[in-house]
N, C-alpha and C positions, 0 to 999 in steps of 0.2 A: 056746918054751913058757913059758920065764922072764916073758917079756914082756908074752906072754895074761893069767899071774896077776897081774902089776903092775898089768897094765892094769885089772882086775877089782877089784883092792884099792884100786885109785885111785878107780872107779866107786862103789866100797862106800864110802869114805870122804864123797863129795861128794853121798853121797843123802841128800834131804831126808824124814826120820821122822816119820813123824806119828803114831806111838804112840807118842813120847815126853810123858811128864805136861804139861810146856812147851809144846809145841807144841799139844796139843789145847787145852789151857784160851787159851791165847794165841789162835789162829785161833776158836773160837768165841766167847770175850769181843770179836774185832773183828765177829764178823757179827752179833752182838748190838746191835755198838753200829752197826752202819752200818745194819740194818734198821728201829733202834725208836730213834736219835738221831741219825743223819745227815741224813734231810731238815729237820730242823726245826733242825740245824745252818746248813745249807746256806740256808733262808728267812731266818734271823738275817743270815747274813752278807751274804747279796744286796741286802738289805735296808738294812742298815748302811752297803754302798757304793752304795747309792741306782741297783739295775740295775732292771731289768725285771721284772715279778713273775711273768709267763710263764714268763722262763728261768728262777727260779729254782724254780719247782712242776718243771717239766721236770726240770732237776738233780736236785732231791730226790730225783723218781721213780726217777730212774738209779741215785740211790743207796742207796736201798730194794730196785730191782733183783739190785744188787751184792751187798747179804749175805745174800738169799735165793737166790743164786747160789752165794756162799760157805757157804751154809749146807747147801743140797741138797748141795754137791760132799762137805762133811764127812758126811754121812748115808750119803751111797751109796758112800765109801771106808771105811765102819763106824770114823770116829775119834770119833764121837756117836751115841748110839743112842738 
């Protein structure tokens, strides 16, 4: 029985809170920034090492993808409203 609660208080310890002040403003300043400055991150620097310009609109998308990924996921866990 001792072991169950351990077990439980060790779970409780190693959850990741997303109501904490930190963690919302942190997760939604990154899907900010990967939605409205990651691709145009990402065409700089592809650009700068002289790749393909394909891959790098592709990249971008991906990662335009990502924080409105990350951003849906913040919405529908209500850490943003």
């Amino acid at each position: 029985m001792s072991q169950d609660k351990n077990k439980s208080e060790k779970e409780k310890a190693f959850r990741f809170d997303l109501n904490t002040r930190f963690w919302r403003v942190s997760l939604t300043l990154l899907s900010t920034l990967l939605t409205f400055c990651g691709p145009y991150v990402v065409l700089v620097l592809f650009k700068a090492l002289d790749l393909s310009y394909a891959i790098s609109i592709v990249s971008g998308f991906i990662v335009f993808l990502a924080g409105l990924a990350l951003m849906l996921f913040l919405i529908r866990r209500k850490v943003i409203s």
